[in-house]
N, C-alpha and C positions, 0 to 999 in steps of 0.2 A: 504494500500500500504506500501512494507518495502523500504526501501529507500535501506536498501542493494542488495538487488537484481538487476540485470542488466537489462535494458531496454527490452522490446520484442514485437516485430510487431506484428501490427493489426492482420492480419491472421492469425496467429501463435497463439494466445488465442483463435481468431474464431473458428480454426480447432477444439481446445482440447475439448471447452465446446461442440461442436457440435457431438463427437464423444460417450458423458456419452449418456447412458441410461434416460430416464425420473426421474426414482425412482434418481438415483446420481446429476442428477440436481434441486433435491430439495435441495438437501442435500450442493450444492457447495457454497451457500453465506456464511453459517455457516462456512465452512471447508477454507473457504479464509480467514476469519478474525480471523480462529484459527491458521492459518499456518502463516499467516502476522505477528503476534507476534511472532515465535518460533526462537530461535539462527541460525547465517548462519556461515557457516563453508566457510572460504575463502585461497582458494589452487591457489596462481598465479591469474590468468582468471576466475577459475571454483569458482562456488558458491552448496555447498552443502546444504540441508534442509534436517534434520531429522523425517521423518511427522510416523515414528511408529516403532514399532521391525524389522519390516521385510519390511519397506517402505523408500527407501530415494530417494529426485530426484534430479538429476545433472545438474546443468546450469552451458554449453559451450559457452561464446559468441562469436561471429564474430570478425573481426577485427575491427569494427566498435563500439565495447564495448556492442553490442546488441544479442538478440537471434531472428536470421531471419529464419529460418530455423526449421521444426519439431524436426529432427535429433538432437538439440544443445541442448533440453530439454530431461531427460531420467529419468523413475523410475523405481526402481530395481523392486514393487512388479509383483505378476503374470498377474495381470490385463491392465498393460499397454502395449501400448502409453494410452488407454482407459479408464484412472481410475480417480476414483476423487482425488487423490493426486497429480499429474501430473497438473491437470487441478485447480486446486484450487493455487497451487504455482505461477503457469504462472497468475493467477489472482492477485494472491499479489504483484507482479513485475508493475512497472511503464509501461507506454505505449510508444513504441519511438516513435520520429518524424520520420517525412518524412528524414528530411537529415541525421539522423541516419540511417539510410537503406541504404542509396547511400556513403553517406562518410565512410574514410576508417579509421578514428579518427580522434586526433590531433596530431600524429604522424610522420603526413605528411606535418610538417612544417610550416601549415595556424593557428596555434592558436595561444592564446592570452593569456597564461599561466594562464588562469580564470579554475577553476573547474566547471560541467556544475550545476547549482543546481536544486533537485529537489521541484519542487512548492508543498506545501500543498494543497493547493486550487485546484488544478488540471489547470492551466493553465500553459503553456511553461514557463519555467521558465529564467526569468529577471536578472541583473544584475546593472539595473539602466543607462544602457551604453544610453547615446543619439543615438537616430537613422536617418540617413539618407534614409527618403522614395525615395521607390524607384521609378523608373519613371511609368508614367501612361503607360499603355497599348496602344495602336495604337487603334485607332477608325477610321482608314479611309476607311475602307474594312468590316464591320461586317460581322459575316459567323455563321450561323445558326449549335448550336450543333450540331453534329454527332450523328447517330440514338445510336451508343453505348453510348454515354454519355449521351443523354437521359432518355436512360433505368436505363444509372447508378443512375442519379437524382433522380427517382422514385425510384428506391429502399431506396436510404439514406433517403427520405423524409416520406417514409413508417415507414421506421426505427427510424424514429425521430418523429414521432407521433404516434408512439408507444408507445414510451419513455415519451413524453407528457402525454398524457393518463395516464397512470401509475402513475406517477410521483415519485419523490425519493425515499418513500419508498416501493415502488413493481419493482423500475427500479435496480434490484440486478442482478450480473453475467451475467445470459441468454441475459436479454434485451440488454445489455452494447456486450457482442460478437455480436447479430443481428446488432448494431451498425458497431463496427470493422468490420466486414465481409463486411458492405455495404461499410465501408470506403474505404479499400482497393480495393474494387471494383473499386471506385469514382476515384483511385490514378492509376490505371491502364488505367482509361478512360482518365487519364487527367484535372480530377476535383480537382485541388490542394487544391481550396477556398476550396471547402466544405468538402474537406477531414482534413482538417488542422479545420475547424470547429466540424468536428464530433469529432474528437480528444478529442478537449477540453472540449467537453459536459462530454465524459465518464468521463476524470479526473474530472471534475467538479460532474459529478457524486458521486464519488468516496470519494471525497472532502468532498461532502454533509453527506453520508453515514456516516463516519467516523467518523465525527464534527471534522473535523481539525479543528484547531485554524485557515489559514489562509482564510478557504471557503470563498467566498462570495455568498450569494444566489444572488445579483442582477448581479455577473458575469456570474454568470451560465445561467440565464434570456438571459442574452444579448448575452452570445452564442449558444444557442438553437434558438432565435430568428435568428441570423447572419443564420444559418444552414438550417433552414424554408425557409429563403426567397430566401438565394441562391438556392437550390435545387428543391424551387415550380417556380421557372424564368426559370432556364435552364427546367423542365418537360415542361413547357410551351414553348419549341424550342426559348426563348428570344436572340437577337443574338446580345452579347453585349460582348466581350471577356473577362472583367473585373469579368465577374459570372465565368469564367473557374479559376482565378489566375494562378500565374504561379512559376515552380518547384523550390525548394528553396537553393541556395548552399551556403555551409558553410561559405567562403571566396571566394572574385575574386578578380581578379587583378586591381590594383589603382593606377600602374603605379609612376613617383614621386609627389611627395604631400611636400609642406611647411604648417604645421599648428603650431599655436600659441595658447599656455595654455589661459585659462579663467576661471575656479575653480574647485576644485575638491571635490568632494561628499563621504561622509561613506557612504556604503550600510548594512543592517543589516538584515537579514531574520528569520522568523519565525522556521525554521528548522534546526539553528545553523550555518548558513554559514556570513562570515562578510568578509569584504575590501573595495577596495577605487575606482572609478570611475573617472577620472580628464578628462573634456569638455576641446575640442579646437576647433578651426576653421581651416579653408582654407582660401588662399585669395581671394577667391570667397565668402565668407562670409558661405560655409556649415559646419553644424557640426557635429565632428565625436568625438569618444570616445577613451582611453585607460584603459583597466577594470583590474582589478586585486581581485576576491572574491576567495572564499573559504573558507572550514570550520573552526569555530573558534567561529563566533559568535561574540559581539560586541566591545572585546577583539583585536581581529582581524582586526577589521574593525580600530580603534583608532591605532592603529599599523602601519596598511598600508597607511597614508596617507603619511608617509616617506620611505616606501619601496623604490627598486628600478623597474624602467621602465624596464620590459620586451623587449621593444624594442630597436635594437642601439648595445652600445658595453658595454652598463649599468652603463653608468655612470653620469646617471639622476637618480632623487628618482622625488616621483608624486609630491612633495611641488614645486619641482624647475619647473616640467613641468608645474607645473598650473600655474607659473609665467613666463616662457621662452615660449620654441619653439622646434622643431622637423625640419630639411631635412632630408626626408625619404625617396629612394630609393628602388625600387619592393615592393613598400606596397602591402599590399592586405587589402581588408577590407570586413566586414560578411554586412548582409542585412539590420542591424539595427545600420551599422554606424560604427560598432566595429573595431580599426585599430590591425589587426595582427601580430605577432610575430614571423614569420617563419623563417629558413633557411637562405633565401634568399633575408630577409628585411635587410639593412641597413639603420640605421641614425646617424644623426650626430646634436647636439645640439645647437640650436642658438639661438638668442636674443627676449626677449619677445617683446610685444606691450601693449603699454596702451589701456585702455580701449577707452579713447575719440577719437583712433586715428583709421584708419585701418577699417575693416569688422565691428567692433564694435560700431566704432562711427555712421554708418550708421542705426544700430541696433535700438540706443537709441533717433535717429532722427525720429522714425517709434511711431504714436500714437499707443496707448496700443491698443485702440478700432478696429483699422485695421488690427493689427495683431491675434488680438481675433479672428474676425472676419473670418481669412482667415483659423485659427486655425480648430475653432468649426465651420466649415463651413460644408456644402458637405451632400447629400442626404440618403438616408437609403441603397439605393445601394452600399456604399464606402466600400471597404473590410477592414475590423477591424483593421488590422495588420498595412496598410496605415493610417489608422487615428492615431491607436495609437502613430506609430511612428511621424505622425504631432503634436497631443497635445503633445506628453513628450519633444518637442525640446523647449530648455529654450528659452526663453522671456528677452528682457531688457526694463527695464521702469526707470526714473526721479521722486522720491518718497517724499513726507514731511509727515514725521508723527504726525498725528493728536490727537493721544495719545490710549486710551484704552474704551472699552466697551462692555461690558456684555460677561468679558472676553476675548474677542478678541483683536488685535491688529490692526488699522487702520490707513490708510493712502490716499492720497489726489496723483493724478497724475499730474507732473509738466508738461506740454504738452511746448514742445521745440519754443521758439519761443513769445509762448505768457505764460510768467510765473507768470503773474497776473490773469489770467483767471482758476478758477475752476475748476478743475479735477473730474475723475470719483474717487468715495471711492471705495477702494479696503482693503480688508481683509488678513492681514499674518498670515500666521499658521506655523508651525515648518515642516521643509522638511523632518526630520524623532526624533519623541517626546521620544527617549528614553534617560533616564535620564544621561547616559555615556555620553550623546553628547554633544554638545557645543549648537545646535540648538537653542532652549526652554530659556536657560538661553540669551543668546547672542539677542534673542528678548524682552527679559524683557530689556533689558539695554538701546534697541532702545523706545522702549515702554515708559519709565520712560523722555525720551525728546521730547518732543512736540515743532515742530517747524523745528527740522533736517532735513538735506535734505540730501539726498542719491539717490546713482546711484546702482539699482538691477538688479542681475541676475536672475532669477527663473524660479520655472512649474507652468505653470496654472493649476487651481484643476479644469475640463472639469462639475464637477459634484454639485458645488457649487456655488452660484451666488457671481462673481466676488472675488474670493479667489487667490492668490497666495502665494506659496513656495517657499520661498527667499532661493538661494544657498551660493552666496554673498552679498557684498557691497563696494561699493566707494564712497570715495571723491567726492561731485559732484562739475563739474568745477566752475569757477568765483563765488564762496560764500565761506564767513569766517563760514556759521550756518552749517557746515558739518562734515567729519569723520576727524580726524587726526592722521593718523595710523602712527606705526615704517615704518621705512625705509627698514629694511629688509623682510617688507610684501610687498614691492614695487608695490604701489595702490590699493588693494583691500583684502578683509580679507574673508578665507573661512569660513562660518558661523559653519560649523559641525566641523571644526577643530580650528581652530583662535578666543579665548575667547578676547570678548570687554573688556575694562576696562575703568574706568572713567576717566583717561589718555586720553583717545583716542577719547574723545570728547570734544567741546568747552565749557569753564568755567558757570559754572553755572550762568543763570540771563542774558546770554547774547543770546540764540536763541530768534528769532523771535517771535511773539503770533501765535498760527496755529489754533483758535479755536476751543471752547469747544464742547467735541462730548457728549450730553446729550443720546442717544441713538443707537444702531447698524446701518448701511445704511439699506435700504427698502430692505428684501427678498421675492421677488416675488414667487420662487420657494418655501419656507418654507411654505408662507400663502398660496399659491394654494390649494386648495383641492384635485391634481392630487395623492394625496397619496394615496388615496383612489382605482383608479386604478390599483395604482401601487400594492396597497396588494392585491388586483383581480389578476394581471398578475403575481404575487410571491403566490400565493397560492394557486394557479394552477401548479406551477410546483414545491411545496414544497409537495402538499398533493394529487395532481391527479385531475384527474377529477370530483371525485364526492366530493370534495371540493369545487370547481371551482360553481358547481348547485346548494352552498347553498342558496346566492342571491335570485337565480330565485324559489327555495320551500318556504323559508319564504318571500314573498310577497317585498322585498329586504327593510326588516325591521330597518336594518342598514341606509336606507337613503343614500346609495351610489350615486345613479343616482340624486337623486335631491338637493344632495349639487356640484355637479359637475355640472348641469345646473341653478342651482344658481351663480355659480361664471363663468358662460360663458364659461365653457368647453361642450356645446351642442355634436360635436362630439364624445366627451372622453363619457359623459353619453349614449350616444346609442350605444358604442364599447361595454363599459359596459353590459349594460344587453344584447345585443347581445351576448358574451361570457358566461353569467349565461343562457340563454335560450339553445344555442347549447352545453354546457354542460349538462343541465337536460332533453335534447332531447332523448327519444327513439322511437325508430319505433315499430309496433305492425303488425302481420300478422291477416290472418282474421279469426282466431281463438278469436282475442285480448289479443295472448300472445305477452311478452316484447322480442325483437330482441335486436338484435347487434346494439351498437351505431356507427354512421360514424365518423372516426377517423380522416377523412378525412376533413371534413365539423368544426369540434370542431377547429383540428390543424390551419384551414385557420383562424377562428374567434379570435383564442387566437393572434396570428403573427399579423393579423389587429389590433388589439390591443396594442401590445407589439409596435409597429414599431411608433404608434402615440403616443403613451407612450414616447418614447424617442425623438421623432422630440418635440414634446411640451415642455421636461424640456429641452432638449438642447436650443431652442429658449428662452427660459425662463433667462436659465444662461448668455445666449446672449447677451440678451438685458441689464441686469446690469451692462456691462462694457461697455455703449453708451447710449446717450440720448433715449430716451423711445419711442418706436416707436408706430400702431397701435397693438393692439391683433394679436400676430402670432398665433392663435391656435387655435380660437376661433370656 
């Protein structure tokens, strides 16, 4: 993928690949990641590709900054629209979104002066903004897909276990358009969920392909899973409106809003883009963001924590809002929380709030375990975007640090009320480790006093047993064993930008004893044997399917299944070699030649799989941040 090139809709690759010749669709994975490298010529709007002497192709985009349209993509030589130049370009270009097709840019007064970035890894690309999930769907009427959206299911779910099968390296061009094609399909029918998931399989695709540095193969996992399940529910007429989602718009209106700064975040991307994020509230206690990224890189990002607020009459920088406030007048705000910059926002700048006082203080009155809880809650049904936006909204907890261990940084939660009472250990990691940043160091300094006591802001790491990523810290109230920052940080210090210094803590000799941590807390998930699985349901879609059957040929030499029902994972070991058997399954006619494998029967065994795969570690991680409950997974 070139990141220069403008975005272009699902159908509109569909079309081009569908249009080669067989002999030319061998030939277009080659020709995509020849043309992906080659210089872009950028005239205004238009992007030129030089793909030969007598070959060039012209991208037009929309006002939308996309190419929606056949028409918008042209190459001079004789063979086209039909050619593999044509068709190999549109593949080097990114995939838009859904709201890139309906919206008309940012243009139109709803943004938020962010540049949009593009993800390596192939999923939508982030900016670190906190998201305000959106509301749940109406359950009080369910109404049975539509026989067109049925039909749509089935086709994405064809197409996505196609794609299974294969796996990354045979899922090149072809497979990735049958995708598109089905998507857009999905997107006409009204299948937003699944269509917003096929998306990010491709780029995750793509991702994989390419070895970006940002890929993840276990995101990729979990959105092919996501994709499976919603499209094999709705084929099944399940009538739950939550499997349809719903259509996604840039910005809506948010009416007036008072929100008040709480810290603000570097954000730093793998693909050069860097800036600053500053959290606030409402006094309803939700939280929304003000972003500001773009390219630069982590330059950029160390920069913008004193830029100025986009929003208003600009006469805030993000240091002051992470310490004041916003009256904000025709907000508008995007789906993931993000407050907009339009036209026809005004604000006006007002007085911060402490943290112990307001929406915050209620915050920090909330056991960690409960809000985990509510966090990492929620069934394998929950549409992704929902979760995510529940796990990334910061957390506040009551912290004493207990000092260091096998590396890590730990700490002990002061549960409000009873401050003699034992807390869960909790694990701090650096909210982004690159060495520009204040993060990494600013922890070593907490690290080095045992005994401190601090008021944090952070994200839960969803994926590690009881981890969190400290954004700030505070004073905590009524104790001399805490932080003692300047005045002009007025209560709290942003960890990515505001460096500690041994000023700013109490005299040495005088904290508290926090005892000694001879070794890490219990990681349930680390010692699990679910790993095991886990590289069954990743090598399945790293290597296809006749990876997936080596288990079940060599007699599952490995001892897969029986160190998993050694440690009580009984179901995980029968998901197990259920997925090795219906992988090395083939059928035979009564000749006793080898048929066609069902892609059908493979795809449901891997998804069974995959779906207890993730209920098991998530319960796993669960359970570290609360007294130990029975076996959830057993």
């Amino acid at each position: 993928m070139n990141a220069e090139l403008p975005p272009v809709a699902p159908d509109v690759v569909a079309a081009a690949v569908e249009g080669l010749t067989s002999r030319l669709r061998k030939k277009l994975d080659a020709a995509i990641e020849g043309y992906a490298a080659l210089p872009v010529t950028v005239e205004g709007s238009v992007r030129r590709v030089r793909c030969g002497e007598d070959a060039e192709v012209v991208l037009e985009p929309g006002p939308s900054g996309a190419v929606t349209e056949a028409g918008q993509a042209v190459c001079t030589c004789l063979l086209a629209p039909r050619c593999l130049h044509r068709a190999a370009v549109l593949g080097a270009c990114p995939v838009a979104d859904a709201e890139s097709l309906t919206a008309s840019g940012t243009g139109d007064g709803d943004g938020d002066g962010s540049a949009a970035e593009p993800d390596p890894g192939g999923a939508p690309a982030t900016t670190g903004a906190v998201p305000d999930a959106p509301s749940e769907p109406a359950r009080d009427a369910p109404v049975a897909p539509t026989a067109a959206q049925v039909t749509a299911a089935r086709g994405l779910w064809s197409a996505a276990a196609a794609v299974l099968g294969a796996g990354v390296p045979a899922a090149g061009a072809v497979p990735q358009a049958e995708l598109l094609r089905a998507a857009h399909t999905a997107r006409l029918a009204g299948l937003h969920r699944s269509e917003a998931a096929a998306l990010r399989v491709v780029r995750g695709l793509r991702g994989a392909r390419a070895r970006h540095d940002g890929h993840r193969l276990a995101g990729l996992v979990a959105d092919l899973s996501e994709l499976l399940l919603t499209t094999g529910l709705l084929a099944g007429e399940e009538p739950d409106p939550a499997l349809l989602g719903t259509a996604r718009r840039a910005y809506r209106p948010g009416g007036s809003l008072r929100v008040r700064g709480v810290c603000r975040e570097p954000v730093v991307s793998a693909t050069g883009y860097g800036g600053v994020v500053t959290h606030v509230v409402d006094d309803e206690g939700r939280w929304y963001s003000v972003a500001d990224v773009k390219p630069g890189g982590v330059a950029r990002a160390r920069g913008a924590g004193t830029a100025t607020v986009m929003i208003g009459s600009g006469g805030l920088d993000h240091a002051r809002l992470a310490r004041g406030g916003l009256l904000i007048s025709g907000a508008t705000v995007s789906p993931e929380g993000r407050l907009g910059a339009g036209k026809g926002v005004r604000a006006t700048a007002v007085a911060g709030q402490p943290w112990a006082s307001g929406p915050l203080g209620a915050l920090f009155a909330r056991p960690l375990a409960e809000t985990v809880a509510e966090r990492l809650g929620g069934g394998p049904g929950l549409d992704p975007e929902r979760a995510e936006h529940r796990v990334r909204e910061p957390v506040g907890c009551d912290l004493v640090v207990v000092g260091t261990a096998d590396g890590q940084v730990i700490a002990r939660e002061i549960r409000a009320g009873r401050p003699d009472e034992e807390g869960v250990p909790v694990r701090l990691t650096p909210a982004n480790g690159h060495p520009d940043l204040a993060h990494t160091a600013n922890l070593r300094q907490l690290a080095a006093r045992p005994g401190l006591r601090i008021r944090v802001i952070g994200r839960l790491e969803p994926d590690r047993a009881a981890t969190l990523r400290p954004l700030a810290v505070a004073p905590l109230p009524d104790t001399d064993a805490t932080l003692r920052l300047p005045a002009a940080w007025e209560g709290h210090a942003d960890l990515g930008y505001d460096r500690l210094e041994g000023s700013h803590f109490p005299p040495p000799g005088t904290l508290p004893a926090a005892g000694a941590v001879v070794e890490p807390p219990s990681d349930p998930l680390a010692e699990a044997p679910l790993w095991r699985l886990r590289r069954m349901v990743e090598v399945a879609v790293s290597g296809g399917r006749r990876a997936a059957a080596e288990p079940a040929r060599d007699g599952d030499r490995g001892g897969a299944g029986a160190a998993l029902r050694r440690g009580g994972f009984r179901t995980a070991a029968d998901l197990a070699g259920a997925l090795a058997a219906e992988a090395d399954r083939r059928s035979r006619d009564v000749f006793g030649r080898t048929g066609e494998a069902d892609p059908d029967a493979y795809a449901r065994a891997w998804l069974a799989a995959a779906v207890h795969l993730a209920g098991a570690e998530r319960s796993l991680v669960r359970a570290t941040w609360g007294p130990r409950e029975a076996d959830p997974v057993g």
